[in-house]
N, C-alpha and C positions, 0 to 999 in steps of 0.2 A: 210218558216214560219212554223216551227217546230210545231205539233202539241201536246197534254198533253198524256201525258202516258198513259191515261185510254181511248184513243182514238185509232184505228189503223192509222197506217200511212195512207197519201191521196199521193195516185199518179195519176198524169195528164198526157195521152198519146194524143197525138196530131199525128195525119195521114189522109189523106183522101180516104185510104183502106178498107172498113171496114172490109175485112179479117183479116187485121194486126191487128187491134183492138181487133178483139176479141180471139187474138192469146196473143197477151201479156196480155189481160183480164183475160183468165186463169189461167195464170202463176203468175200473179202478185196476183189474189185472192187467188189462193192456197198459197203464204207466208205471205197472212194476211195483205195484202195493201186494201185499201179501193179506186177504179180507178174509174177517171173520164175520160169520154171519149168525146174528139173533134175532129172535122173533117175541121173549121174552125180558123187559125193560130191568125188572131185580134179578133177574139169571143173573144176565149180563154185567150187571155192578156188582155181583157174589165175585162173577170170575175175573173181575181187574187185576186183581192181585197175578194173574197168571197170565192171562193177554198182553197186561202191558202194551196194549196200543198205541199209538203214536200221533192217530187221529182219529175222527169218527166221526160218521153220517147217523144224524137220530131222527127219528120219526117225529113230531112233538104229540100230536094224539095217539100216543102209546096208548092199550089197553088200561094195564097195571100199574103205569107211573107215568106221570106227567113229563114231557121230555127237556123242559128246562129243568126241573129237578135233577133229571138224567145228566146234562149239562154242568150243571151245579158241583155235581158228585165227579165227573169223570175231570174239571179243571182243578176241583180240590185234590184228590188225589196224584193232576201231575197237573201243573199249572203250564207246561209248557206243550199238552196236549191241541192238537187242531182240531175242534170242533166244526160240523156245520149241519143246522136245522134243516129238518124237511117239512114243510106244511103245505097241507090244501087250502089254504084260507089266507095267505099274506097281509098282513096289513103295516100301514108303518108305523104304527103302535107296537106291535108284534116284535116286529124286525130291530126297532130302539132296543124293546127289553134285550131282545136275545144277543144284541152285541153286548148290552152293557153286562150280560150274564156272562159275558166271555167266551161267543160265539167269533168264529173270524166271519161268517155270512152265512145266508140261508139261499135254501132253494122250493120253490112250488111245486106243485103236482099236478099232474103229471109233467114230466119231466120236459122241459127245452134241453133235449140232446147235447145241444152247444155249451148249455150255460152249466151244465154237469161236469162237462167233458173241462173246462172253464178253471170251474172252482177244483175240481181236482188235480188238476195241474198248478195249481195256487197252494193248494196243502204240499204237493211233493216238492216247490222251491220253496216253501217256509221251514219245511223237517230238512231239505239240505244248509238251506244257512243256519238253522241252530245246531246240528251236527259241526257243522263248519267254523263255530264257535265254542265247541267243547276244548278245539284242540289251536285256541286263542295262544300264542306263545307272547313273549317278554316283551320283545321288540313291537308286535304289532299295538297291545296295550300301553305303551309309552307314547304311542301318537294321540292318545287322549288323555295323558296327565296335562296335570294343571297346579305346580308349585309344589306336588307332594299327592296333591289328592286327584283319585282318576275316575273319568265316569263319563263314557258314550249317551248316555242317557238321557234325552232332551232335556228333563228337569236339574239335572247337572249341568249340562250344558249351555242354559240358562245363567245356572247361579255365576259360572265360569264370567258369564257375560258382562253380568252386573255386580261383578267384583271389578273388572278392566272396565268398566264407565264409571262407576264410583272414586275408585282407589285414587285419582287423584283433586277430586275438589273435597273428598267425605272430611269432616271434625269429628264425628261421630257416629259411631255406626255398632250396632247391636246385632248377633251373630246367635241365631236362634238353633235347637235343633235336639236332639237325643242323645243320651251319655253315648261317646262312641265313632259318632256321626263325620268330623273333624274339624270339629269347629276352630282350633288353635291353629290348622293348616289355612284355614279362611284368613286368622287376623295377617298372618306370616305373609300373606299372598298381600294382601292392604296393604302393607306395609310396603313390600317387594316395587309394588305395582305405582304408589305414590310419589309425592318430593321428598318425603324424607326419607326413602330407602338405604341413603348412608349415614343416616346418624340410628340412633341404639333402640333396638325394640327389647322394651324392658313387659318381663310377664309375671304377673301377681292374682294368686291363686289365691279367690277367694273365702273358699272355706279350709287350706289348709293352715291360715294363719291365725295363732292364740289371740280372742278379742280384745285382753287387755293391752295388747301391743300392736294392736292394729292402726291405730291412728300415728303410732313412732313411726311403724314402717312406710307407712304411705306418703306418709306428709312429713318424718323426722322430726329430730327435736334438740333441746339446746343442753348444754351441759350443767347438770345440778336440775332439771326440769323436776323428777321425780327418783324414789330411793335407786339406787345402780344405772343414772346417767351420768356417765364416769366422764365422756366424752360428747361433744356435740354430734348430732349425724345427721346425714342427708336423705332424704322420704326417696322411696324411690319416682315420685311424681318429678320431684327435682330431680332425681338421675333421668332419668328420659326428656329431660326440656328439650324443644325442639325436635325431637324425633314420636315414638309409637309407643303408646300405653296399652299392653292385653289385661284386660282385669275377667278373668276366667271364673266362672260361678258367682257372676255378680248378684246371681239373685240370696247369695248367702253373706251380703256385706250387712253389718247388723248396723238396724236403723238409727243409732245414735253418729254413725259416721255420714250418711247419706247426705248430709245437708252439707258438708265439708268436702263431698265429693261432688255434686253437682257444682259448688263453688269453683273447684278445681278444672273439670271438665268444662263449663261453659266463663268460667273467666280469665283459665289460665294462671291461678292464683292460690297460693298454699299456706296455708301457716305452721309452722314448727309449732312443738307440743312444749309450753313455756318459753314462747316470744311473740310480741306485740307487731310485730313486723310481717308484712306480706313479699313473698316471694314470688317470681313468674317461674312460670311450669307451662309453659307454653305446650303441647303434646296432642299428638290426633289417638282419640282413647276409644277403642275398641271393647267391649266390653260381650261375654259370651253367660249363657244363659241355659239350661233345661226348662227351665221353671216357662208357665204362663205369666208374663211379668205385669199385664196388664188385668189379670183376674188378681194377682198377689195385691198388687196397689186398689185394687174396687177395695178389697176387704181390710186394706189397712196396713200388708205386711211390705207394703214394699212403697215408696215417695213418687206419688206420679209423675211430680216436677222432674222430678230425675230420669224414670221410665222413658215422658216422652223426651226428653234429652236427651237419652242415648240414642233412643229408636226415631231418631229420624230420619234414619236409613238402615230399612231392616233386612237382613238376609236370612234366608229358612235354608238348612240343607234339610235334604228328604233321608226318612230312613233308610236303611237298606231295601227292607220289606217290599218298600215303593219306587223300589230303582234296581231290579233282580237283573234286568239287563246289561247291569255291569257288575254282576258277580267274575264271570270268567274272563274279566280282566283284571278285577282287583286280585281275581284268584293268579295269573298267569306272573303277576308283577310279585307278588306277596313268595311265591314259590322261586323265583328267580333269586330275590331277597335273599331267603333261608338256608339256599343251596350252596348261595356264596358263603353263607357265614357257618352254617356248617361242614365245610365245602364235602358239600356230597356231590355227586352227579345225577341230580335228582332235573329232568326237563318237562315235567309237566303233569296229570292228572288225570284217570281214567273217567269214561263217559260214565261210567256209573258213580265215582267219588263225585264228579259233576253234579249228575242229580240230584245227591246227597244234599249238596249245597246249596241247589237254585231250590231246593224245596222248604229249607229251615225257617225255622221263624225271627231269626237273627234280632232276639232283644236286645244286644249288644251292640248291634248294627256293624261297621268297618273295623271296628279294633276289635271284637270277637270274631270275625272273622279270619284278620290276620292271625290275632291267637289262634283259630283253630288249624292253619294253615303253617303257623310253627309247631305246633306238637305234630304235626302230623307228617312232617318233613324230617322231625327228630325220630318218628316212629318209623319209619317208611329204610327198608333196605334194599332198596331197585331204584330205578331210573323215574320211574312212573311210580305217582302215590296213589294206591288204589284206596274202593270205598273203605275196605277195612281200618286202614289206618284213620279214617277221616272220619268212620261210627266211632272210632275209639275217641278221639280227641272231640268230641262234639257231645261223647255219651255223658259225661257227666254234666254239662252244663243243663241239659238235656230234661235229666233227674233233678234237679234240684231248683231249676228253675234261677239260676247265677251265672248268667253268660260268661263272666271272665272268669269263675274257677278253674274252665280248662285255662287259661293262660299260665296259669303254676302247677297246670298236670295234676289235679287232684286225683285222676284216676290214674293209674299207672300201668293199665290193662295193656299186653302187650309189647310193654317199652324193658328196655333193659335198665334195672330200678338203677344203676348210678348212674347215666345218661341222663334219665329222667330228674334225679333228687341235682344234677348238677344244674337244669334247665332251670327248676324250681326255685333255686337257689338263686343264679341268674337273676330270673326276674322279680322276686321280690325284692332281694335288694337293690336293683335296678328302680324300682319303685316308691321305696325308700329312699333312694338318694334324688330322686326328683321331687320327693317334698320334705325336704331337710329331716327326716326322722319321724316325719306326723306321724301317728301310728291310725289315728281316725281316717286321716285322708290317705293313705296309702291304704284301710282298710277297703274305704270308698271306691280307689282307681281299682283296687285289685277286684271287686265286685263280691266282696267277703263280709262276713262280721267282724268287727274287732277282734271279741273271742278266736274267732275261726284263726284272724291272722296272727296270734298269741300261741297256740296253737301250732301253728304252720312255722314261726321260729322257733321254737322248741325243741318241732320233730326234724327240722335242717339244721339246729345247734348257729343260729344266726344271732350275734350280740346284737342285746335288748340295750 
C-alpha cells in the first residue's frame, strides 16, 4: 500500500529478537524508511489496515504464525508490497518457495551487514519506480501501444511479437482469451500488419446473428432460395475475398454451419444458400474465442477438423489479473481518452485511486477497466480523479459480481443523475447499434441480463 511521495516509505519488520530489530532499525532509518517494529506475527496482520506499509522484513520462524503465511497475507492485501524473508537455516528449497510466494529475496541470520544494507536499497528503488508509475501520463503510455491495445508487460509484449512474425504468412489464426481481453484489437493488428491490409476487414459476430439466417449471411444466397429472398445477395465471406475475415465468438457458430465454414476457410470456397455453384472467397480468417475450443470439440460441441484449422496459429492474450503492470498505462491512455471527449481538464489519477485499481480483481479485464475509467472521469470534478470517484464507479460491479454494469453507471452514487442517465444512454445505445439491435447480444456485451437490459430501456425511455 504505496505511500504519497511526500511521505517516507513505512517498513514493517517483524521478529521476536529484539536485537534483530534494532539491527535492521538502523539500516533501514539511515535510507530514509520510516520502520515499524513487531514482535507479534497476528498483531502485525490485525494492524495492516493502519500501517499500510510499503515493505517488510519477516522473520520466517515466527512464534505464532508461520512467516510465509505472514507473506502470503501482507502481498494479498497489497500485491505491490516489498517483501523480504529472514531465516537461520537458508536452503534453496526454502528460498524457490519464498520467491514464488511473492518474496522479492531473503536474507540469513545472522546478518552479512552488506547484503542487508544490499536488499534494502533494492526495496527503496523498487517503491520509487512504482511510485514513479502512479503518475504514468498519456504520452509516456503511447510508447507501448500496439494498433489500439497497450501493454509494457513482457507477456504483452510477447503477443505484440508474434502478432508482427505472424501477420504476414498466417491463413489462419485463432485469437484466444477473456470477454474483455481485446481480442478484435488483435484481428485489426493481423490484418494492419499483413498483405492485405488494403483490401476490407469484414467482422462477424458470432453469437449475435439469428441461426436461421446465419448461413445467408455468411455465405449469401440466390433470389427465390427461400420465403422473402426477394433479391439475390452476397455472404459476407464473398464480401471480404481477398482481404480479412474476423469471426468473433466463433465458439457460438452452431454446428450444422461448421462443416461449410471449414470448407470456406481451408478452400476458399462458398456456396450461396439455393445454388449449385461454388464461388472463391479467397480470405485470411481470424477467428476469436472465450471458450476452451479444444475441450468443446473432446465432447462433441465444437468440429475438431475445424478447431485445429483455425488454431494453427494461436495467440492467448492474458487477463488483466495477469498483467497488473500495465494497469497505469492503460489507466493514463483511458483518462486522456475521456477528458477529450468529455472535455474536462481532467490530467491524471491520485496514488490512492491507483491502488484502487492495481488491487481489483478485474473479471472484466481491459474493457471494464476502461469502463471504470469513464464513469469515473464523468464523476470526477477536479484535474485529478481521486479514489472516491473510482470506489464509486467500480462499486457496483463490485456488488453484484457483473464487471460491465458500471459501464451504463448502474450505480449513480455521486454523479449528477442527468450526466449520469445521459452516459447511460450513450452507451447502451452505443451497444445496440454495434449489434444491429440484438438485444441478447447487446445484453451479453453490456455484461447484463436480457431482463436487466429490458429494464434499463424503460428506465432511459430508449425505443425497443
Amino acid at each position: 500500500m504505496p505511500s504519497d511521495l511526500t511521505k517516507a516509505p513505512t517498513l514493517l519488520v517483524i521478529d521476536d529478537d529484539p536485537d534483530v530489530l534494532s539491527v535492521v532499525d538502523r539500516f533501514a532509518t539511515e535510507l530514509g524508511f520510516t520502520v515499524i517494529q513487531e514482535t507479534n506475527g497476528r498483531a502485525a496482520l490485525r494492524s495492516l489496515p493502519v500501517t499500510k506499509p510499503d515493505g517488510a522484513i519477516i522473520d520466517v520462524g515466527l512464534a505464532d504464525i508461520d512467516g510465509l503465511t505472514m507473506l502470503r497475507e501482507i502481498k494479498a492485501a497489497d500485491p505491490t508490497s516489498q517483501v523480504i524473508l529472514m531465516t537461520g537455516a537458508a536452503t534453496v528449497d526454502s528460498a524457490i518457495e519464498a520467491i514464488k510466494a511473492g518474496a522479492l529475496d531473503y536474507v540469513t541470520k545472522p546478518f552479512d551487514t552488506d547484503r542487508l544494507r544490499e536488499l534494502l536499497v533494492t526495496v527503496r528503488k523498487s517503491m520509487e519506480r512504482r511510485e514513479t508509475l502512479l503518475r504514468i501520463d498519456a504520452d509516456v503510455a503511447r510508447q507501448f501501444e500496439f494498433y489500439g491495445l497497450i501493454g509494457r508487460s513482457p507477456g504483452m509484449q510477447e503477443l505484440f511479437d508474434s502478432v508482427r512474425r505472424f501477420a504476414p504468412y498466417a491463413r489462419t489464426v485463432l485469437v484466444t482469451g477473456e470477454t474483455g481481453t481485446g481480442k478484435e484489437l488483435i484481428a485489426k493488428a493481423l490484418h494492419r500488419l499483413g498483405p492485405r491490409r488494403d483490401k476490407k476487414l469484414i467482422t462477424v459476430n458470432c453469437s449475435a446473428v439469428v441461426e436461421t439466417l446465419f448461413e445467408s449471411e455468411l455465405f449469401g444466397h440466390m433470389r427465390g432460395a427461400f420465403t422473402g429472398a426477394t433479391d439475390t445477395k452476397v455472404g459476407l465471406f464473398e464480401h471480404a475475398h481477398n482481404g480479412t475475415i474476423f469471426l468473433d465468438e466463433i465458439g457460438e457458430l452452431p454446428m450444422s454451419l461448421q462443416a461449410k465454414m471449414l470448407r470456406a476457410v481451408e478452400l476458399g470456397e462458398v456456396q450461396r444458400v439455393g445454388s449449385l455453384e461454388a464461388r472463391r472467397a479467397d480470405v485470411f480468417a481470424v477467428a476469436a474465442t472465450n471458450r476452451d475450443l479444444r475441450a468443446e470439440s473432446a465432447v462433441g460441441r465444437f468440429r475438431s477438423d475445424l478447431y485445429f484449422r483455425l488454431s494453427m496459429i494461436e495467440l492467448h492474450i492474458l487477463p488483466l489479473r495477469d498483467r497488473r503492470d500495465d494497469i497505469p498505462y492503460l489507466t493514463a491512455a483511458f483518462v486522456r481518452e475521456f477528458a477529450g471527449k468529455l472535455n474536462r481538464p481532467i490530467k491524471g489519477i491520485t496514488p490512492a485511486a491507483e491502488r484502487l485499481l492495481h488491487q481489483a480483481p478485474w473479471p472484466g479485464n481491459v474493457r471494464e477497466l476502461r469502463n471504470v475509467i469513464e464513469r469515473a472521469c464523468i464523476l470526477s470534478d477536479n484535474r485529478i480523479v481521486t479514489e472516491r470517484e473510482i470506489a464509486s464507479a467500480m462499486s457496483v460491479a463490485t456488488a453484484n459480481h457483473e464487471p460491465a454494469q458500471a459501464s451504463i453507471g448502474l450505480d449513480s452514487n455521486g454523479a449528477d443523475p442527468a450526466l449520469m442517465s445521459t452516459a447511460q444512454r450513450d452507451q447502451i445505445t452505443r451497444v445496440l447499434r454495434q449489434v444491429s439491435g440484438n438485444k441478447a447480444a447487446a445484453a451479453k456485451q453490456l455484461g447484463i441480463s436480457r431482463r436487466s437490459l429490458y429494464r434499463w430501456l424503460d428506465r432511459l425511455n430508449i425505443p425497443q
